[in-house]
KELUM-193371 format. One record per residue (C-alpha): x, y, z. Coordinates in nm, 2 decimals, m for minus. Layout:
((X Y Z))
...
This chain:
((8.77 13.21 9.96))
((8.50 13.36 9.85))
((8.26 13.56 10.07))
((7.94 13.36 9.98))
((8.16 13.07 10.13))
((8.23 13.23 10.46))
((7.85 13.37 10.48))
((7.63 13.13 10.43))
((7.73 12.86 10.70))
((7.62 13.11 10.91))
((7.26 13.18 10.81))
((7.08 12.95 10.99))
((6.81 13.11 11.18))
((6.88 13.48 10.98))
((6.60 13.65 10.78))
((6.76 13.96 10.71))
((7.08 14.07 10.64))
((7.15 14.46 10.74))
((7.36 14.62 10.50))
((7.53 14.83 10.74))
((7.83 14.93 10.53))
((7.92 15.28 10.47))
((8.18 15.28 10.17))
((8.15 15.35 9.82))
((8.19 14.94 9.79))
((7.87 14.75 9.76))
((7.87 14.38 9.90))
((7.55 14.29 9.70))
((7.66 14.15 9.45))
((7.91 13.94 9.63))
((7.63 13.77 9.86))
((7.40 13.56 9.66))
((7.11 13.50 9.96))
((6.93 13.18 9.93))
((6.54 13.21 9.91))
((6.38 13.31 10.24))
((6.68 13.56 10.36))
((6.66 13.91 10.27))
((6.86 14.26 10.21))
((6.82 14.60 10.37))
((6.96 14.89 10.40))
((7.04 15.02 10.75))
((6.82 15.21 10.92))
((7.00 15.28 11.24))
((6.81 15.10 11.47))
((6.91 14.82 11.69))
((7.00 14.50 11.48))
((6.85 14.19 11.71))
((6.82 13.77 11.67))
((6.73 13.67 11.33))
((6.92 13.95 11.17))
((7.33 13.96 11.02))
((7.46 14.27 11.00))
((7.74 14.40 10.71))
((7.99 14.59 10.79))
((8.36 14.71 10.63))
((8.66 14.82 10.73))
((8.96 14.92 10.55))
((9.24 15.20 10.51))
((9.06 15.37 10.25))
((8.77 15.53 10.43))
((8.60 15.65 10.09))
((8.58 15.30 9.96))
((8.55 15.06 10.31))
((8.40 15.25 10.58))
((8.60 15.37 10.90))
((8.65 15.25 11.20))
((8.38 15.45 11.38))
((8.12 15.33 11.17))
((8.16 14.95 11.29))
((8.23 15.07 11.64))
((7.87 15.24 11.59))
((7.72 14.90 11.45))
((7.85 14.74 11.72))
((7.72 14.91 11.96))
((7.34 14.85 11.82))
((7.34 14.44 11.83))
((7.17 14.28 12.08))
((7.16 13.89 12.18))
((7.11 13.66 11.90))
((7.21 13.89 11.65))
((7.51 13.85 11.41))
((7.78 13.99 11.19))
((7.98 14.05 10.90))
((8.27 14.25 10.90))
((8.49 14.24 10.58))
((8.87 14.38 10.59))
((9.06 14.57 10.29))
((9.38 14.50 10.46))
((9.59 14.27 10.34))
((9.65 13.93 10.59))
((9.95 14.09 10.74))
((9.83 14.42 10.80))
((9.49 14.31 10.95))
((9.43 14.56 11.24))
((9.22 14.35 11.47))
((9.38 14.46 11.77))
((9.19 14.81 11.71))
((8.86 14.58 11.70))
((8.94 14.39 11.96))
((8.84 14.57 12.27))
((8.51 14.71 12.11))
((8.44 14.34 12.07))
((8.50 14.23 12.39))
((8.32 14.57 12.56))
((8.03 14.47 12.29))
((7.99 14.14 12.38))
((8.07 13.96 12.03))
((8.24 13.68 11.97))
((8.43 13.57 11.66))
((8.32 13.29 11.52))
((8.51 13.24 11.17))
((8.78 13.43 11.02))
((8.93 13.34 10.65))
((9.11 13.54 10.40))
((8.90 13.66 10.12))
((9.03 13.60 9.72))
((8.88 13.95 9.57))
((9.09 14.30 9.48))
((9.00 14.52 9.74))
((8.89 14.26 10.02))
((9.12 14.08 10.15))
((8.96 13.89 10.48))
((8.65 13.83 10.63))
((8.49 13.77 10.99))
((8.20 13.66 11.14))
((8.08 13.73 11.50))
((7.79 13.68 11.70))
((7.64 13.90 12.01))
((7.60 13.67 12.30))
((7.57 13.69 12.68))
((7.72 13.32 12.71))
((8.04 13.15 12.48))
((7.90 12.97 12.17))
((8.13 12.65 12.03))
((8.37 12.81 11.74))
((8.35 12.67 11.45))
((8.57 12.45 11.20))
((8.75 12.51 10.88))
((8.41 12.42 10.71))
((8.19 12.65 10.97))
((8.03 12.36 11.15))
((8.00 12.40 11.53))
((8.28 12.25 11.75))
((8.10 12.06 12.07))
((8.19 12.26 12.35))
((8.13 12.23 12.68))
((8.16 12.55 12.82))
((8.53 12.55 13.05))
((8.69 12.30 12.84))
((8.64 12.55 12.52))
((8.75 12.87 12.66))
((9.03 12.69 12.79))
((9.09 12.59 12.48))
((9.05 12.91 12.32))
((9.29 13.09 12.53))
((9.57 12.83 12.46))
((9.52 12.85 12.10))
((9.51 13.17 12.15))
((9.92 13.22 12.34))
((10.04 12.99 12.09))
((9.89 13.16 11.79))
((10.03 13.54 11.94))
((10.34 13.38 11.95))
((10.38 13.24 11.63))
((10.18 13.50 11.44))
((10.42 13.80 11.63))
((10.73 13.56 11.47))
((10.58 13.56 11.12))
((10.51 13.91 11.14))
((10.84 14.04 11.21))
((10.99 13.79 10.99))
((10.80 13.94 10.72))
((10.86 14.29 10.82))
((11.24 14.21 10.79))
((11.20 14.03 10.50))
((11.02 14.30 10.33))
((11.28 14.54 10.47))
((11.53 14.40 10.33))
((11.41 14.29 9.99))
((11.32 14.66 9.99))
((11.67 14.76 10.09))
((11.79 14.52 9.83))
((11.60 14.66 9.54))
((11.66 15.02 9.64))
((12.04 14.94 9.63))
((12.03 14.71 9.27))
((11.86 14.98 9.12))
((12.09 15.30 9.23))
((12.37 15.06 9.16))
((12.22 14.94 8.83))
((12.13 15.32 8.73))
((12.46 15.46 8.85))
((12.66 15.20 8.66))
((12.45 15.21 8.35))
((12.50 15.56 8.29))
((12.87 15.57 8.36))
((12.88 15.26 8.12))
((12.66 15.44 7.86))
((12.87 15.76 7.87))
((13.19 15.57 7.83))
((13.05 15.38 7.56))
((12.92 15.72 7.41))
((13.25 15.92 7.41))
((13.47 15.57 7.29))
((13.21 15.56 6.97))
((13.23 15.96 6.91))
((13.63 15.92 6.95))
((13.62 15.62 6.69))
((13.33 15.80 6.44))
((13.61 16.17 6.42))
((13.94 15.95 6.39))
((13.73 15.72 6.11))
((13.64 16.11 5.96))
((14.00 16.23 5.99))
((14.09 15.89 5.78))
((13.89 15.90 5.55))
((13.97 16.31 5.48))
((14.31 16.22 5.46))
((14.25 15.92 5.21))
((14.11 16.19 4.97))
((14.33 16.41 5.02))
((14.59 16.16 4.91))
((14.39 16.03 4.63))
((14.37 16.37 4.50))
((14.66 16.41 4.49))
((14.80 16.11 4.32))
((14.56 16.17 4.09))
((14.69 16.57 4.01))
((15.05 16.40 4.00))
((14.90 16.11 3.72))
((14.77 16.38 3.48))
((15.08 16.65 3.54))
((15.25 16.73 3.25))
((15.55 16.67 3.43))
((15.51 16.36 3.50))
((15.43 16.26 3.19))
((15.75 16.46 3.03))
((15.98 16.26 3.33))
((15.86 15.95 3.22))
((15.93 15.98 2.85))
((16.25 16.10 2.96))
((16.33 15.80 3.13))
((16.18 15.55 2.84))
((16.41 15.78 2.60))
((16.70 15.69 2.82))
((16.65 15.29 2.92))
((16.59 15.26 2.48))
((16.81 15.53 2.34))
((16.78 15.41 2.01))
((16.43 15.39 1.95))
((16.35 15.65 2.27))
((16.51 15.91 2.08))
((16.33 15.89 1.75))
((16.01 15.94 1.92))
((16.13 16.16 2.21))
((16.04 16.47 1.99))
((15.68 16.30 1.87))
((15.57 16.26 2.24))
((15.70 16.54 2.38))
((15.52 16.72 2.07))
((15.18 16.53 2.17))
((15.22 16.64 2.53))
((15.26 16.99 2.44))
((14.94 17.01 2.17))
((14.75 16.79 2.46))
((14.83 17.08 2.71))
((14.68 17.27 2.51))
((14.36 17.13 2.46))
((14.32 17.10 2.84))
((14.26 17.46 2.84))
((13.94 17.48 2.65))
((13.70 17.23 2.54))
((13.83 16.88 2.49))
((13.78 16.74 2.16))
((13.46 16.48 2.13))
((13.70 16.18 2.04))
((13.95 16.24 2.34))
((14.00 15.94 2.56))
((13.81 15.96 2.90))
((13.97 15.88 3.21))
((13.92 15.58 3.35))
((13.69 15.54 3.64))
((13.65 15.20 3.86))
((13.29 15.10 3.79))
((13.24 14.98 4.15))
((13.39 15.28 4.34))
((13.07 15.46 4.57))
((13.03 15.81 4.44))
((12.97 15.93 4.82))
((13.27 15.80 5.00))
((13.03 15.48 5.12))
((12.94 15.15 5.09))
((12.63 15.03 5.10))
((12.43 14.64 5.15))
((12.25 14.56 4.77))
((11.96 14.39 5.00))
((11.81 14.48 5.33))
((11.62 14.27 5.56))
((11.41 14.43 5.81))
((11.15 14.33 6.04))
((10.98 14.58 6.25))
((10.72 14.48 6.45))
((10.69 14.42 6.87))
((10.85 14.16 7.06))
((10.58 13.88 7.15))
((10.83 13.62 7.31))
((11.07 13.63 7.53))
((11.44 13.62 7.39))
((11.71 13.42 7.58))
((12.07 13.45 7.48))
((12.22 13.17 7.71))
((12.50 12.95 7.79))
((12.26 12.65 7.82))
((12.30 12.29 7.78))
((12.11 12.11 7.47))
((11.85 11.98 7.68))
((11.75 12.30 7.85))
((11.77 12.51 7.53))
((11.56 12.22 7.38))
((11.28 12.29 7.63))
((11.33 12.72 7.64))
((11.30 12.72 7.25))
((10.92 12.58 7.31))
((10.78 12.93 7.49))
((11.06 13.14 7.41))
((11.31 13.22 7.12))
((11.64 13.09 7.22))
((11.99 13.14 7.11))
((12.29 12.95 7.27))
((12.55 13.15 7.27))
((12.92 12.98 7.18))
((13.32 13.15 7.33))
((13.38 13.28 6.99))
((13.03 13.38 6.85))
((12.88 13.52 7.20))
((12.94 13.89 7.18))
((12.84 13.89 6.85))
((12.52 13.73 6.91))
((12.43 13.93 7.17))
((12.49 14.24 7.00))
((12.27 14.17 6.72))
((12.00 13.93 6.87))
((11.91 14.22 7.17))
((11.82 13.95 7.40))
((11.59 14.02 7.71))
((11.79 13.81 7.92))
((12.12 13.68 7.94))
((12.09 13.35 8.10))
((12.41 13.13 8.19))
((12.29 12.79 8.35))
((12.58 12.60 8.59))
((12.55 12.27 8.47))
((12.65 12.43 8.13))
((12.97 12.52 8.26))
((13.07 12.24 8.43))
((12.93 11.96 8.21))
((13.06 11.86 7.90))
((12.98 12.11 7.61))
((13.21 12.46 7.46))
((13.18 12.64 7.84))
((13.32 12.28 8.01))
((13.52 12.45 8.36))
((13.40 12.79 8.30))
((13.43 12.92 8.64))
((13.62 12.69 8.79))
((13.95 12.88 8.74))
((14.11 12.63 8.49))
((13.98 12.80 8.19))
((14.04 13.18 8.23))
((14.01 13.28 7.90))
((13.66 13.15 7.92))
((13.62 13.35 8.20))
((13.74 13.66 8.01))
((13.54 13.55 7.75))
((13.21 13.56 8.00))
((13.28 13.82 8.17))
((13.34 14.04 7.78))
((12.95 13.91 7.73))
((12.81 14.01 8.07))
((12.95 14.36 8.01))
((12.79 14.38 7.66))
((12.47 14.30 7.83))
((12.49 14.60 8.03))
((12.60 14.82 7.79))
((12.29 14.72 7.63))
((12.04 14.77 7.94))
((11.94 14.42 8.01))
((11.97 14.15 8.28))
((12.23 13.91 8.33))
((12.09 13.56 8.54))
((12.30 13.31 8.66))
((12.05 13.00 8.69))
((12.22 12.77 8.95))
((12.05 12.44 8.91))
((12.39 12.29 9.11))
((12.67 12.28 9.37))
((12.79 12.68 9.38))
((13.09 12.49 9.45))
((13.07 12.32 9.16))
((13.20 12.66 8.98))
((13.32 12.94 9.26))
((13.41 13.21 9.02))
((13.07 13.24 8.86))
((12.97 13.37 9.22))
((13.22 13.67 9.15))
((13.03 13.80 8.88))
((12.79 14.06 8.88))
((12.50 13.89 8.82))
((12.11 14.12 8.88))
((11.99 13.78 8.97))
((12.06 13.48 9.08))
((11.78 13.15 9.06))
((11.86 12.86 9.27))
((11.67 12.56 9.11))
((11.60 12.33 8.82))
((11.52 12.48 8.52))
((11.18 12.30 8.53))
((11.01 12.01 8.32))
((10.83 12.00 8.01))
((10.50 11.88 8.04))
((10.57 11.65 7.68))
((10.84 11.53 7.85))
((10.67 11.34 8.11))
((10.40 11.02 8.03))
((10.05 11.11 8.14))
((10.00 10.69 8.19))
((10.25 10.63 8.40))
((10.25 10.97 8.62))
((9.92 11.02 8.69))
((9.64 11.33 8.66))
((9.79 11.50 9.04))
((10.16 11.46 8.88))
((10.07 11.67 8.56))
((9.85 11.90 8.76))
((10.15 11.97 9.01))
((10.41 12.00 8.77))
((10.19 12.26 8.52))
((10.13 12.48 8.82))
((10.46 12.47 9.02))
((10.77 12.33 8.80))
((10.70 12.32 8.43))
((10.96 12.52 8.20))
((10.72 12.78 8.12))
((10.68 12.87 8.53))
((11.02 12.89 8.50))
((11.08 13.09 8.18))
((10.78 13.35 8.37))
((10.99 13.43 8.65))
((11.30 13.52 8.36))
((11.02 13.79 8.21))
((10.93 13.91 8.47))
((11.30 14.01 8.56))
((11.33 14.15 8.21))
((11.02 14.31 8.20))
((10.96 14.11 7.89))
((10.62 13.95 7.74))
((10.55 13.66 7.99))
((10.49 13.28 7.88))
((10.23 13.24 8.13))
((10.03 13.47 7.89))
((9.97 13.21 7.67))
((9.77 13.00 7.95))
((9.53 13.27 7.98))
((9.17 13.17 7.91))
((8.84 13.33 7.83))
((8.50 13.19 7.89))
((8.23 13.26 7.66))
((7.85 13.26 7.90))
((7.52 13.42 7.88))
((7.37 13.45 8.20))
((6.96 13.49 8.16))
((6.88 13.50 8.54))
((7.04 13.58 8.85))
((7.03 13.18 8.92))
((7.25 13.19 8.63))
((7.47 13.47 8.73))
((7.55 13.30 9.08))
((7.63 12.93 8.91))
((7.85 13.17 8.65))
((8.02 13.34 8.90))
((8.07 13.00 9.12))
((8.21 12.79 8.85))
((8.43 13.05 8.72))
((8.62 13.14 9.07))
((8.60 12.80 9.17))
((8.82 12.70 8.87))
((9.19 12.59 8.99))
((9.30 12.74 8.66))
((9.09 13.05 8.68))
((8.97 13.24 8.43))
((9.08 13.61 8.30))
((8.79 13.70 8.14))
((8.45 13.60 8.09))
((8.25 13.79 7.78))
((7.87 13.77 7.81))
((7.58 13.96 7.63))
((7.51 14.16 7.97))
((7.78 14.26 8.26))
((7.47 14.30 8.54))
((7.57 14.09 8.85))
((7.88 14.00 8.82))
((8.07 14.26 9.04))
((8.20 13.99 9.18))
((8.36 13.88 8.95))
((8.60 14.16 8.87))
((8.64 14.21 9.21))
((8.83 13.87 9.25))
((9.02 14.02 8.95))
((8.85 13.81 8.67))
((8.77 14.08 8.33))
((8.44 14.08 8.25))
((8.30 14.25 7.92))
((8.09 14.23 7.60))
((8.23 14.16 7.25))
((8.47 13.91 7.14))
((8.72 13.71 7.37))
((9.09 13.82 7.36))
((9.27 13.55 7.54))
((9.44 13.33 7.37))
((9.24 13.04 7.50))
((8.85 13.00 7.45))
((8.62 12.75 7.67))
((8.21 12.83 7.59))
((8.02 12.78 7.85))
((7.68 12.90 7.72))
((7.46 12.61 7.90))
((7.53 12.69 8.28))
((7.31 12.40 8.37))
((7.59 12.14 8.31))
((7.81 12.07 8.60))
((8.17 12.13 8.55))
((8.47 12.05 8.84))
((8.65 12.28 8.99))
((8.97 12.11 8.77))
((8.82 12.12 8.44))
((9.03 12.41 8.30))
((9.32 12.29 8.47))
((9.31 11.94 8.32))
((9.21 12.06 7.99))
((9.52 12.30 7.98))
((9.74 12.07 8.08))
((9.63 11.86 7.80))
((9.66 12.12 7.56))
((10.02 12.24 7.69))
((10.10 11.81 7.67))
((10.00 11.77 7.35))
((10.03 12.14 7.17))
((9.68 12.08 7.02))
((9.43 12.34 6.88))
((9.13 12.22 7.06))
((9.11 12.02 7.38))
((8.77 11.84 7.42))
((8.56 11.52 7.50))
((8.46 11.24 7.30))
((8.19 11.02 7.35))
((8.45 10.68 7.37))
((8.57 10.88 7.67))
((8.95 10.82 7.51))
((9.19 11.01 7.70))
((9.54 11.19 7.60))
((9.50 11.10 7.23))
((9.48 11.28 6.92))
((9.13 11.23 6.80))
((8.94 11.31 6.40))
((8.66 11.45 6.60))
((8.56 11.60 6.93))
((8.35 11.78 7.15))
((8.56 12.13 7.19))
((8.62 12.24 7.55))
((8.89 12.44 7.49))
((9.03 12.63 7.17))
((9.24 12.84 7.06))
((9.15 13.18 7.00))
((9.23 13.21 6.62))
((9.01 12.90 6.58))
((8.74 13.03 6.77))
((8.72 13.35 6.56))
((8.78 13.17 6.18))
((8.42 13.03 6.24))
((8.46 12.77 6.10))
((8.26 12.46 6.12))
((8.45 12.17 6.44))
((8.36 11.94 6.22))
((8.61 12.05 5.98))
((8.87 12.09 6.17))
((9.04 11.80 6.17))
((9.01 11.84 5.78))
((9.20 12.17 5.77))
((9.50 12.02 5.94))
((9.43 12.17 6.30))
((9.52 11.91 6.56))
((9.20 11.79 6.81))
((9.35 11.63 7.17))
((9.10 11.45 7.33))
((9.09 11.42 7.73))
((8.88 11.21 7.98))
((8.63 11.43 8.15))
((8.68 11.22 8.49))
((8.92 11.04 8.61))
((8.84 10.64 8.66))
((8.81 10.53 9.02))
């Protein structure tokens, strides 16, 4: 929520809002007053009807305020008069208990409490001073009737079952967060531990191999040399005359004296300067001159890793769907080590149903096939050895294949392995159906929670949009700031001319700079005075994922989910955006034009 939301339900009858903060964080920007309510600085006076006052409260004192300082604001509101106090605490670790009793003692109630969407606020409350209980309020801060016993009867028996099941939650969190914590503390020793006992291993069996390969190949030249000292002895040569003299006498020993002659006057010549017409020895033509082969061609790409790799034991269909946001290799019993050794892959990734469905891994795990189990167990080991993950993606039974459970896995992911949003009919399944599964169970959801294990570039990146504004009045800036964090599929970046105004903005986390976008989606939302839904990014991305178009837009024939000659662009792709090139043309230059209803018919 954001905290114009929570406020202004509640300035009915205020003039002037009291900024009574005393942190380095300003909540101007955040507020937006309507005409006829105005902003002050404190002046340490008493804050009476017809006036709010701000206050903050957080763990860093610097930034939020302390705890004093609201007890001190407190302290100074009279009857009529009300308040905002805004928390940098997260939900969990919301200290109210240490407002509580200045409240009470104070004589303010609590009228609304919500949790705030921004980076360092992270709640929001709003109290009133009163000598008598006022109605509380709803979800959408309009007054409850109340009639006095029956609401603070009320109150206090929301107020036992809400203890009860908030003190639940909370320790259930705290154990939860205890032992995840445990959990990663002991992965990681174990994961480091193991690494570098693998590592050095793997070190000393490659420095053993590299000096016995040495002491071959020194022995291999030794023995070369030497055969090729015994081929040119004299000796030799005499011995094998001999011998031809002796299997031929009759012609061996009419030219026994001749060759052994030659031989001698040969000899000779070897101890100066052989003559310019003596035979050369012969050499093989393809012999390295350094002991080494080496590849005639080299192919070699350098250049950063931009997708995530996956080296998986995956069934076609799920392979099918990985290889659209990621680079895929299925890996097969007798090519898998190999594969993985030269591919590098971010994450090895062996899917259940692969193993126990029909396909080169059928009964892996199962205990029937134990050389295939050798065989996965060999490529899990070479994963480490490399420093990556292993993930064993149950999307079935465990029972289904016991032994995978034995193997040390760093994660484990128990679910589908999503759905492809071109794998589904827009017609038949509705706007809420492609909505739901592009947020919560499309492949590329899944294939982000695989990066972020790996620490490799996520998928989800590729769903990040800019919007291009220029904001000319502070009318402007607050319809810019509402449309953009009212957006289901919010922003990460909005570039206008001038950054004045829109604190708020980065606050909730949204980038926002001068020059030229850097997401890889564009939307230009230069006229502000057009209305657009809270789901127009969403639907226009879940177009664009459908379809894999370059621009995502409206037409004026209102077609929906087609491919179109000619649009109004909503959405486009970065490199589009910055060719500058005319729409017009686009359809021209082969880039593909999606066209999506703006509303949905009733």
């Amino acid at each position: 929520m954001r905290l114009t939301d929570l406020l202004h339900p509640h300035l009915d009858g205020v003039t002037t809002v009291v900024d009574a903060t005393r942190g380095a964080l300003s909540l101007e920007p955040y507020l937006h007053l309507p005409p006829g309510v105005a902003l002050r600085g404190d002046e340490e006076r008493p804050v009476t009807e017809g006036e709010l006052a701000l206050l903050s409260y957080g763990p860093r004192a610097e930034l939020h305020g302390g705890e004093d300082a609201v007890h001190a604001v407190l302290a100074r509101m009279r009857p009529g008069a009300r308040g905002l106090i805004v928390f940098g605490h997260g939900g969990s670790e919301l200290p109210y208990h240490r407002l509580l009793d200045h409240l009470v003692a104070q004589r303010c109630q609590v009228l609304r409490a919500a949790p705030l969407d921004y980076v360092h606020l992270h709640a929001g409350a709003v109290i009133a001073r009163t000598d008598e209980l006022l109605p509380p309020h709803d979800f959408f801060g309009r007054p409850v009737p109340s009639d006095g016993y029956a609401t603070a009867l009320r109150i206090a028996d929301e107020y036992v079952f809400a203890d009860l099941a908030s003190r639940s939650l909370r320790a259930r969190v705290l154990d939860l967060e205890r032992t995840v914590e445990e959990a990663e503390h002991t992965r990681a020793a174990a994961g480091q531990d193991g690494l570098a006992e693998r590592l050095a291993a793997a070190v000393r069996e490659k420095e053993q191999l590299a000096a016995g390969l040495r002491a071959a190949r020194d022995r291999v030249d030794v023995l070369q040399a030497r055969v090729a000292m015994l081929e040119g002895s004299t000796s030799l040569r005499v011995g094998k005359a001999l011998v031809s003299a002796a299997r031929s006498p009759k012609r061996g020993a009419t030219r026994l004296p001749g060759e052994l002659y030659g031989l001698w006057r040969g000899r000779r010549r070897t101890a100066g300067q052989a003559p310019a017409n003596a035979p050369q020895a012969r050499t093989e033509p393809d012999a390295p001159v350094d002991d080494r082969f080496h590849l005639a061609h080299r192919a070699l790409s350098s250049a950063p890793r931009d997708r995530l790799v996956v080296a998986g034991i995956l069934t076609a269909a799920t392979a099918e769907d990985f290889a659209a946001d990621a680079v895929v290799n299925r890996l097969l019993p007798h090519d898998g080590r190999l594969l993985v050794q030269r591919t590098d892959p971010d994450v090895l990734v062996v899917q259940l149903s692969a193993c126990t469905g029909d396909g080169p891994w059928w009964l892996t795990g199962t205990g029937l096939a134990p050389d295939l189990d050798r065989t996965l167990a060999e490529l899990l080991a070479e994963q480490r050895v490399l420093g990556r993950s292993a993930v064993l993606w149950r999307d079935g039974p465990a029972s289904a294949a016991p032994g995978l459970a034995r193997l040390a896995w760093d994660a484990v992911i128990d679910t589908d392995t999503g759905v492809r949003l071109a794998r589904l009919d827009p017609a038949a399944q509705g706007r809420e159906r492609l909505r739901e599964v592009f947020r919560e169970d499309s492949t590329r959801v899944r294939l982000s929670q695989l990066a972020q294990l790996a620490g490799a570039p996520d998928p989800l990146d590729e769903r990040r949009v800019a919007v291009l504004a220029a904001p000319r009045d502070r009318t402007d800036v607050a319809r810019l700031v509402g449309q953009v964090l009212g957006q289901l599929h919010r922003p990460v970046e909005v570039v206008v001319p001038d950054e004045a105004g829109l604190d708020e903005l980065t606050a909730a986390g949204v980038t926002v700079r001068r020059g030229q976008p850097r997401a890889s989606w564009v939307a230009d939302w230069t006229d502000l005075t057009e209305e657009r839904p809270d789901t127009l990014l969403l639907d226009l991305m879940c177009a664009q994922e459908w379809s894999g178009a370059d621009a995502v837009g409206h037409t004026p024939t209102a077609d929906d989910y087609v491919f179109v000659p000619s649009l109004r662009p909503l959405l486009v792709r970065r490199s589009l955006h910055m060719s500058g090139t005319d729409p017009g043309s686009w359809a021209g230059q082969g880039h593909r034009l999606f066209a999506v209803r703006g509303k949905e018919p009733s």
